[in-house]
Biotite code that builds the C-alpha atoms (Angstrom):
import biotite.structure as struc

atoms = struc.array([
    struc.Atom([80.666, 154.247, 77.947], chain_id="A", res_id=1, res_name="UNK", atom_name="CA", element="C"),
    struc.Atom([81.863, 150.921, 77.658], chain_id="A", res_id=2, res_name="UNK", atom_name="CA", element="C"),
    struc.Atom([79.804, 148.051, 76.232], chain_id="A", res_id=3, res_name="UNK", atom_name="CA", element="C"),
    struc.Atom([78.852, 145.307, 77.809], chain_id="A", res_id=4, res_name="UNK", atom_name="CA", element="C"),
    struc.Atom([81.376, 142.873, 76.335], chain_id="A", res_id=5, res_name="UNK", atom_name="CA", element="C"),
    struc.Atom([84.207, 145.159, 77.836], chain_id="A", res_id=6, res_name="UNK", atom_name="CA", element="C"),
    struc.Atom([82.762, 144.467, 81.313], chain_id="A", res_id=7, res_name="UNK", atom_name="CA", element="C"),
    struc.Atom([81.813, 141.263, 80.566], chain_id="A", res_id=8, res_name="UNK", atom_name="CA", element="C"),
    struc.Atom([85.700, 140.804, 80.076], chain_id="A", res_id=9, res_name="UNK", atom_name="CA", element="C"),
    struc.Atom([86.428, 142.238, 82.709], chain_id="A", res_id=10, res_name="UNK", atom_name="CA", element="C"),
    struc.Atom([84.768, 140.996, 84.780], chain_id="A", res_id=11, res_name="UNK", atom_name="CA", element="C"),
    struc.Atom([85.922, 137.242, 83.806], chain_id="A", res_id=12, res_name="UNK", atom_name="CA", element="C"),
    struc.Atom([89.634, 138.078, 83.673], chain_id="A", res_id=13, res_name="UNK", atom_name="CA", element="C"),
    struc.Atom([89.337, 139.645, 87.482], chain_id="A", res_id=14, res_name="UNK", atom_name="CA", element="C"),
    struc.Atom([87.682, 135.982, 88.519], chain_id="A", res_id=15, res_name="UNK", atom_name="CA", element="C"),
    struc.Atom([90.329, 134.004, 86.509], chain_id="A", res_id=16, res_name="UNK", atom_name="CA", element="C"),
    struc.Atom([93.284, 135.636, 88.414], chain_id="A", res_id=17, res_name="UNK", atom_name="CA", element="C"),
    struc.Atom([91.573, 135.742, 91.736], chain_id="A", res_id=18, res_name="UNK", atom_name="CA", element="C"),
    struc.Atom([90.913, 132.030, 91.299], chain_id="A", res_id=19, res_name="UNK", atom_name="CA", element="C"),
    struc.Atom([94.651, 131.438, 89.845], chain_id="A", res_id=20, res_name="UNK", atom_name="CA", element="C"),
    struc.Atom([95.538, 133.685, 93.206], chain_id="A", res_id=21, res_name="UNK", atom_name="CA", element="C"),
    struc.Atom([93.893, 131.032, 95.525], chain_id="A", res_id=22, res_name="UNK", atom_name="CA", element="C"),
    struc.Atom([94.492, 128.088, 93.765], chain_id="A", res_id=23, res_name="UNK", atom_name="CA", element="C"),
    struc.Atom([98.760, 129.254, 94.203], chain_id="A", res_id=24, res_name="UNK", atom_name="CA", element="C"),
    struc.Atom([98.338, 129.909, 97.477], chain_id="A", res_id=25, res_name="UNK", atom_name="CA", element="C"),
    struc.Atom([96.262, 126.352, 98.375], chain_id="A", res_id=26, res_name="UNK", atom_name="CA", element="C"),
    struc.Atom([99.157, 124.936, 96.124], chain_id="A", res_id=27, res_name="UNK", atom_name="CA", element="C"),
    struc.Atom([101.715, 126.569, 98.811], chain_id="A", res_id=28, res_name="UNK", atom_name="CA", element="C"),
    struc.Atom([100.257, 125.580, 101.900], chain_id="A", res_id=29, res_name="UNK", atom_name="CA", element="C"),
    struc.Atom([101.136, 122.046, 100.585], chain_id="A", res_id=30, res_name="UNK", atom_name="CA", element="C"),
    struc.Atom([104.348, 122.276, 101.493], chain_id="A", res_id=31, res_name="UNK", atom_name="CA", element="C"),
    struc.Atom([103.800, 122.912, 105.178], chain_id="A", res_id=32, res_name="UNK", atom_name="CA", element="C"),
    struc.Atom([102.572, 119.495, 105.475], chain_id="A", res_id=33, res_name="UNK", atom_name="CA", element="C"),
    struc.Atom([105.331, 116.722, 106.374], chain_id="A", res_id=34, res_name="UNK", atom_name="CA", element="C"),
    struc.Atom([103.179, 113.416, 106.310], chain_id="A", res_id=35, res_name="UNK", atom_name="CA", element="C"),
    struc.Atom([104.531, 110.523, 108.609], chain_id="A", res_id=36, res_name="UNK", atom_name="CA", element="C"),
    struc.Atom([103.184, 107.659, 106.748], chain_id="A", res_id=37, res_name="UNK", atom_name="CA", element="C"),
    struc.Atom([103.556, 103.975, 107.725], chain_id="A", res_id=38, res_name="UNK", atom_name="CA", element="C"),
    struc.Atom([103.332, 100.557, 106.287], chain_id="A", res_id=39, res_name="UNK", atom_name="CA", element="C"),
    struc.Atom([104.143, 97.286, 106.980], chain_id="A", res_id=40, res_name="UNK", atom_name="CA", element="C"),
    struc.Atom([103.817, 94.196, 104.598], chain_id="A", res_id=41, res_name="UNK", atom_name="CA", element="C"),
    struc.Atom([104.546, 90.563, 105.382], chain_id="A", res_id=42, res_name="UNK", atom_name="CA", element="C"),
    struc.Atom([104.821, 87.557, 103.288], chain_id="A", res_id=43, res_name="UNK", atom_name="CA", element="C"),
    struc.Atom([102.593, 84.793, 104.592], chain_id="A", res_id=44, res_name="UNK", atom_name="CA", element="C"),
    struc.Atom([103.120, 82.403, 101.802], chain_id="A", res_id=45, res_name="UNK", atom_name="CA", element="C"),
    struc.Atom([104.897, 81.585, 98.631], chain_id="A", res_id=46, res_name="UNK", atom_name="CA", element="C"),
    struc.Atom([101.508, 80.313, 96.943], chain_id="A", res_id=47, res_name="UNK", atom_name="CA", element="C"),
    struc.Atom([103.915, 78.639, 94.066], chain_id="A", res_id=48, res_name="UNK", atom_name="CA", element="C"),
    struc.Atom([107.165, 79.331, 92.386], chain_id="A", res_id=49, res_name="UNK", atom_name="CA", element="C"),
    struc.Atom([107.387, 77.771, 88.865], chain_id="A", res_id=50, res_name="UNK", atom_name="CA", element="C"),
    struc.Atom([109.262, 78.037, 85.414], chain_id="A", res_id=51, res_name="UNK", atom_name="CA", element="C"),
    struc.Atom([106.786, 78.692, 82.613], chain_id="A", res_id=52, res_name="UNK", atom_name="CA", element="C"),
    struc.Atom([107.424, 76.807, 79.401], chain_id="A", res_id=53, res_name="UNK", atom_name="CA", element="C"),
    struc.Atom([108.283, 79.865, 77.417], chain_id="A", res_id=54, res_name="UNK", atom_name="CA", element="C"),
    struc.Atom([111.682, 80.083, 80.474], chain_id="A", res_id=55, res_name="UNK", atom_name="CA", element="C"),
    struc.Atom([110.271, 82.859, 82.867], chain_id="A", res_id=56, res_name="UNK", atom_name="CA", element="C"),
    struc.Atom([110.092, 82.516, 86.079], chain_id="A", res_id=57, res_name="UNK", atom_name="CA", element="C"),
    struc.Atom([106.552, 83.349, 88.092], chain_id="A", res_id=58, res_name="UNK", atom_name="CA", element="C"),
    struc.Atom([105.312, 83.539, 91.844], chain_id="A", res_id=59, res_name="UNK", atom_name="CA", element="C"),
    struc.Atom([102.017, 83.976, 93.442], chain_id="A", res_id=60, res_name="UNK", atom_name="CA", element="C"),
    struc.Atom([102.896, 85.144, 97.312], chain_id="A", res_id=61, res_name="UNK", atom_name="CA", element="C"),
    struc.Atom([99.865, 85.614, 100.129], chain_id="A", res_id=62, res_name="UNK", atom_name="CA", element="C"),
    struc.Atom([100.474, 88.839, 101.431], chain_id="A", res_id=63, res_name="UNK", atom_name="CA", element="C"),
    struc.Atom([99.486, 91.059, 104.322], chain_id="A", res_id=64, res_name="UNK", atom_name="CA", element="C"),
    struc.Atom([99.518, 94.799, 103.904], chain_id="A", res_id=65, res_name="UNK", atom_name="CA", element="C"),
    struc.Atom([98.653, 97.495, 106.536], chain_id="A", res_id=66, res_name="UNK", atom_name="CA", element="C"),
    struc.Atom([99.156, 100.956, 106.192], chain_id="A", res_id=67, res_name="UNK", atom_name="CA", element="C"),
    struc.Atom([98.602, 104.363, 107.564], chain_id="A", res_id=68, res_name="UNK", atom_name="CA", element="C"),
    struc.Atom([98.480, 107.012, 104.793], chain_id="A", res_id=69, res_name="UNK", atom_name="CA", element="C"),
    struc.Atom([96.104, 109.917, 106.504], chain_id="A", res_id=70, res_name="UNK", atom_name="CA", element="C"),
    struc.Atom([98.968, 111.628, 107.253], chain_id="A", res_id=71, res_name="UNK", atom_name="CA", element="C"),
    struc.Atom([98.894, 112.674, 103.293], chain_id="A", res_id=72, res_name="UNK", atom_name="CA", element="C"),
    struc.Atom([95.878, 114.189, 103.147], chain_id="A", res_id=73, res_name="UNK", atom_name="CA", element="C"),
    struc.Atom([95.276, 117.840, 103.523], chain_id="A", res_id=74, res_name="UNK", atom_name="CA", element="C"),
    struc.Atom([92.233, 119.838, 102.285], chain_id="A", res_id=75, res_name="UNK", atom_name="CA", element="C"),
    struc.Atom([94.186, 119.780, 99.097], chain_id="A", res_id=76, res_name="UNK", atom_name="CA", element="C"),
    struc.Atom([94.201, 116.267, 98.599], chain_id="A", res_id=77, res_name="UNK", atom_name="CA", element="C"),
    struc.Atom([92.084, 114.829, 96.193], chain_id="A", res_id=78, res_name="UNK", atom_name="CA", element="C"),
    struc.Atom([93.000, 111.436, 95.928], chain_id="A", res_id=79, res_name="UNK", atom_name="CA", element="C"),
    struc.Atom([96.618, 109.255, 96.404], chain_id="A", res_id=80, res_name="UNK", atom_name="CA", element="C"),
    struc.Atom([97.123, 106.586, 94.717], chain_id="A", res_id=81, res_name="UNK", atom_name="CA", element="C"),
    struc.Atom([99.238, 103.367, 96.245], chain_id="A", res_id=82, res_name="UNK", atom_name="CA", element="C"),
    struc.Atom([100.949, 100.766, 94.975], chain_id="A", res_id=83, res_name="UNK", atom_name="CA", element="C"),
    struc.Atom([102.967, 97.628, 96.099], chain_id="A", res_id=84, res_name="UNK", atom_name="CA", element="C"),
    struc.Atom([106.592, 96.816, 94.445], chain_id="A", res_id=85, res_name="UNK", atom_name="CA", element="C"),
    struc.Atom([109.020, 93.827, 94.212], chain_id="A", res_id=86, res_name="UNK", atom_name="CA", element="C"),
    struc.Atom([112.457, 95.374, 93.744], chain_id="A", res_id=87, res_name="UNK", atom_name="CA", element="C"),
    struc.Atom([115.381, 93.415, 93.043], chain_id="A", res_id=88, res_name="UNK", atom_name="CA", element="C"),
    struc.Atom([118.937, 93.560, 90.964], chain_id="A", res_id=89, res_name="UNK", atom_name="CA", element="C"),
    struc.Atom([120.099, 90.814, 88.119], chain_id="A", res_id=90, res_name="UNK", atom_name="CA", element="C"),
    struc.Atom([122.735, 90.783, 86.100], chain_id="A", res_id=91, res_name="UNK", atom_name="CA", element="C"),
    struc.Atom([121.109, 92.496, 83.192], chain_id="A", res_id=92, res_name="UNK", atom_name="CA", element="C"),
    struc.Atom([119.562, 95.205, 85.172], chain_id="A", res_id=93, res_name="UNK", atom_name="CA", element="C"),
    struc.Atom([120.554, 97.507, 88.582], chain_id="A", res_id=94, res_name="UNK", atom_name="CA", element="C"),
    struc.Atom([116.584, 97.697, 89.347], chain_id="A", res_id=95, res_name="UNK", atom_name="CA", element="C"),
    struc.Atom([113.881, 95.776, 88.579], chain_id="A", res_id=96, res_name="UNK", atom_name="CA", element="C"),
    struc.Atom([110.399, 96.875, 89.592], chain_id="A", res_id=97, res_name="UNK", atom_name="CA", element="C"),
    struc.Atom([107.444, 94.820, 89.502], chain_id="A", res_id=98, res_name="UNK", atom_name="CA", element="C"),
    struc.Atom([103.855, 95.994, 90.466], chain_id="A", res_id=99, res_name="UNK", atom_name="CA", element="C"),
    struc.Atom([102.085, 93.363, 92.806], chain_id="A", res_id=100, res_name="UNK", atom_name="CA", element="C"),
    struc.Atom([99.227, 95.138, 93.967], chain_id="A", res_id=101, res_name="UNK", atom_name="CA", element="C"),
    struc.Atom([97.580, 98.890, 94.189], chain_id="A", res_id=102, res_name="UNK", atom_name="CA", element="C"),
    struc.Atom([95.097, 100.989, 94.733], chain_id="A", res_id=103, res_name="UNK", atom_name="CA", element="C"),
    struc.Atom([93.340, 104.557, 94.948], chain_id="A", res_id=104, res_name="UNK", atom_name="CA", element="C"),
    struc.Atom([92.589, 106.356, 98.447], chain_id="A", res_id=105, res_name="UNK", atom_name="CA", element="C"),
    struc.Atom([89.758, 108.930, 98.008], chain_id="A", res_id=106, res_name="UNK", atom_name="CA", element="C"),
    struc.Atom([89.342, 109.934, 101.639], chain_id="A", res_id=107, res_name="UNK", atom_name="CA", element="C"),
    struc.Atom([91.111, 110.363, 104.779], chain_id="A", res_id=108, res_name="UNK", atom_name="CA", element="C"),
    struc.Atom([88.767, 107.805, 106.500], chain_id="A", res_id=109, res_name="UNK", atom_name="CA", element="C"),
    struc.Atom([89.824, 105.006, 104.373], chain_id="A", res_id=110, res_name="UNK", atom_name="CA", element="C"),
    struc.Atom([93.696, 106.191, 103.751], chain_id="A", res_id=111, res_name="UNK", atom_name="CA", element="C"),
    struc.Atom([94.212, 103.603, 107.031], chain_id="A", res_id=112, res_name="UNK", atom_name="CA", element="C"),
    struc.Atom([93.448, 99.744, 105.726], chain_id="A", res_id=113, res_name="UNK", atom_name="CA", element="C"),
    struc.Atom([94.567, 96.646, 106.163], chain_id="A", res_id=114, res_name="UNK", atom_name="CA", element="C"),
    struc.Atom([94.331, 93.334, 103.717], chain_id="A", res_id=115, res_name="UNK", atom_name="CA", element="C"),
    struc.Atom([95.447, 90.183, 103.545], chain_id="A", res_id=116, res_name="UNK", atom_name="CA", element="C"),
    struc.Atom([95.258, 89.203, 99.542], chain_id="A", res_id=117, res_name="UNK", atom_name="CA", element="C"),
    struc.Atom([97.927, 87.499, 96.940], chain_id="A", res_id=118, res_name="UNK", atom_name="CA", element="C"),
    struc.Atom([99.369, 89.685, 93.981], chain_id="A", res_id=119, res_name="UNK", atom_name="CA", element="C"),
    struc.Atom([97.176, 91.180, 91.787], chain_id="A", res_id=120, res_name="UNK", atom_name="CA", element="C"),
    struc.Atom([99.867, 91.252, 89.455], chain_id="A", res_id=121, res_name="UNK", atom_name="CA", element="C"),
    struc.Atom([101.512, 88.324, 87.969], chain_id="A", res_id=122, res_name="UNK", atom_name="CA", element="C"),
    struc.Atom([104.963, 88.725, 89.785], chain_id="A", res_id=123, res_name="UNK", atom_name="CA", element="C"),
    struc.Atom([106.904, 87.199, 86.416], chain_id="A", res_id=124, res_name="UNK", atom_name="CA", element="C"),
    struc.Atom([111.057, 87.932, 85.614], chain_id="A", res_id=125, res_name="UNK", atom_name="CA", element="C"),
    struc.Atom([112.702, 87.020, 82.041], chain_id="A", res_id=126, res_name="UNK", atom_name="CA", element="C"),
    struc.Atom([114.477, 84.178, 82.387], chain_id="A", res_id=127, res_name="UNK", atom_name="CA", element="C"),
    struc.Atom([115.525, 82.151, 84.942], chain_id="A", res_id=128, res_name="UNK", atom_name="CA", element="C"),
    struc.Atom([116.569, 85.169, 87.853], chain_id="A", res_id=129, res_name="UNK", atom_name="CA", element="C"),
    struc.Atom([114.669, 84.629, 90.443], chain_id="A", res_id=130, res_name="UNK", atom_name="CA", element="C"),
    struc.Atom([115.744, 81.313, 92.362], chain_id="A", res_id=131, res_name="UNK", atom_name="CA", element="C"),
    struc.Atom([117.200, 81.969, 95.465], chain_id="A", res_id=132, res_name="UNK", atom_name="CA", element="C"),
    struc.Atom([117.268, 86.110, 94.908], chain_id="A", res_id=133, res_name="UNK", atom_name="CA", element="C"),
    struc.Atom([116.702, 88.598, 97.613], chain_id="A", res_id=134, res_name="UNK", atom_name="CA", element="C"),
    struc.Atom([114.049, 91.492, 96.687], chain_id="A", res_id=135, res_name="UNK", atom_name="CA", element="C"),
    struc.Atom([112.475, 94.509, 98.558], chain_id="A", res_id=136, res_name="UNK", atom_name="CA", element="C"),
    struc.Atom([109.034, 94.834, 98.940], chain_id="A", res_id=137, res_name="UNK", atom_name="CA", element="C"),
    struc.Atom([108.282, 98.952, 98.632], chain_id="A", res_id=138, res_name="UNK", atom_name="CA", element="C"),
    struc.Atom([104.492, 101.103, 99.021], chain_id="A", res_id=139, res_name="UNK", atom_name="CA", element="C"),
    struc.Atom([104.481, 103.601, 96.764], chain_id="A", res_id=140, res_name="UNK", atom_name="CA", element="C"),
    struc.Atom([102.698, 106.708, 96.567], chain_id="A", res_id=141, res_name="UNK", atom_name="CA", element="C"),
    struc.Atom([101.492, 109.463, 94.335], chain_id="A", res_id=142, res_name="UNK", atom_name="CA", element="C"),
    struc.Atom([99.577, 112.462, 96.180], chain_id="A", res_id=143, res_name="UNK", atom_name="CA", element="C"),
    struc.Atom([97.034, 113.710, 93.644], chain_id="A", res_id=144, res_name="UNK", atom_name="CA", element="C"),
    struc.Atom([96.086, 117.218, 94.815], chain_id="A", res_id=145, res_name="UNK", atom_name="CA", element="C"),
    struc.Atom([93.004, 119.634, 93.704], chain_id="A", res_id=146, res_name="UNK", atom_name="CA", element="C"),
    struc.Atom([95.583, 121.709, 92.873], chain_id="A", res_id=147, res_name="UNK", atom_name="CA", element="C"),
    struc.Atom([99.491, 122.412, 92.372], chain_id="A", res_id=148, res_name="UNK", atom_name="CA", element="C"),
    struc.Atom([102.021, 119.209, 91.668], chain_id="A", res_id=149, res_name="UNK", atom_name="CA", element="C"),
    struc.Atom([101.586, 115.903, 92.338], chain_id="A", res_id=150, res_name="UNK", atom_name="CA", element="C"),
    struc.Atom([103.899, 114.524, 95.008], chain_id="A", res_id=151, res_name="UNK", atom_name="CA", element="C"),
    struc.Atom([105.100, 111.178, 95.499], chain_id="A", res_id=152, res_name="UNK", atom_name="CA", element="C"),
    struc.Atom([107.411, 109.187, 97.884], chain_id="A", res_id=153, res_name="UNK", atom_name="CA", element="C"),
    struc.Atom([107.781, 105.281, 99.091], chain_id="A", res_id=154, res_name="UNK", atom_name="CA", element="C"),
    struc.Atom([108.706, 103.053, 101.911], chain_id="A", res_id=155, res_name="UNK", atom_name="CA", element="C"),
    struc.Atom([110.971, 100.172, 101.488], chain_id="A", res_id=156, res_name="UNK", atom_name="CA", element="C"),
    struc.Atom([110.939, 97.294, 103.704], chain_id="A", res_id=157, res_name="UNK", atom_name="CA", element="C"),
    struc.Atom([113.571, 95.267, 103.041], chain_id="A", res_id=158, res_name="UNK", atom_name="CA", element="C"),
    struc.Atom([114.573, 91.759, 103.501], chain_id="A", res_id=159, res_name="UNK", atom_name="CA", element="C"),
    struc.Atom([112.977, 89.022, 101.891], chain_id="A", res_id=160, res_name="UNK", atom_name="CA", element="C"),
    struc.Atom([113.959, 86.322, 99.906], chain_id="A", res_id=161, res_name="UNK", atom_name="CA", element="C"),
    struc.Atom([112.369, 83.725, 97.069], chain_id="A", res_id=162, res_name="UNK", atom_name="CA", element="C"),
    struc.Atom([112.975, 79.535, 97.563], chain_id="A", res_id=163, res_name="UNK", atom_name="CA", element="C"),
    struc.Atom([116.077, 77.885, 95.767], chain_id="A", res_id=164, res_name="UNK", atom_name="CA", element="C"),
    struc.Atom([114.031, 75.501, 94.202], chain_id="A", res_id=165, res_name="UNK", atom_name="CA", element="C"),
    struc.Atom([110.640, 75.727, 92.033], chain_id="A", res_id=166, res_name="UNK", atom_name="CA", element="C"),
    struc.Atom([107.455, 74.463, 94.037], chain_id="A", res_id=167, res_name="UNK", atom_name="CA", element="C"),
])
């Protein structure tokens, strides 16, 4: 007869592939889903646009974000996380990315929001690039399922542009 660590054993290693087994397949039924996201951001106000003394250039903008994530959540979905991104070339660099704002979406009911706030993030470039430039705002996001990979994609909405002159 066998002892009772043999079924003991057993019996764990049958639950740890039957739960591998149905965490694969909830992993898989991911990829059925094709989210149609949307979000639209404005810029209501260039709050001020100065040189600091150490040369860098920094902006505080007012800024009005809506979006419509609940298109990313499945039962698999634990939480996305969402963030807001300057984008813009210089001479030194093809892409620079700056974070302006973000947050975490832990349920369907609140993955549609809207706010009107200025960067959370200190919007700052080294040196002296920013006069006059042309940037992209761009929501990112990061699906964060229960299980299987994370997936992420973005939106860019394109088209803006900072003053000539400091303020």
């Amino acid at each position: 007869m066998h002892s009772f660590g043999y079924r003991a054993n057993a019996l764990l290693t049958f639950a740890i592939t039957i739960l591998a087994l149905i965490c694969a397949i909830a992993s898989f039924t991911d990829s059925f889903n094709h989210p149609t996201p949307l979000a639209q951001v404005k810029v209501l106000n260039i709050n001020w646009f100065h040189k600091q003394p150490n040369g860098n250039d920094e902006v505080s903008m007012t800024l009005n974000i809506s979006a419509d994530l609940q298109s990313l959540f499945t039962w698999n979905t634990k939480q996305v996380f969402v963030f807001l991104a300057a984008e813009y070339e210089t001479k030194k660099n093809a892409l620079n990315q700056i974070s302006l704002w973000d947050g975490i979406i832990q349920s369907k009911e609140h993955a549609k929001f809207w706010t009107h706030t200025s960067n959370k993030y200190r919007f700052i470039d080294q040196g002296s690039n920013l006069r006059g430039k042309e940037f992209n705002l761009t929501m990112h996001w990061h699906v964060m399922p229960k299980t299987g990979k994370m997936l992420a994609d973005k939106i860019v909405i394109p088209g803006y542009r900072l003053p000539e002159e400091y303020r």
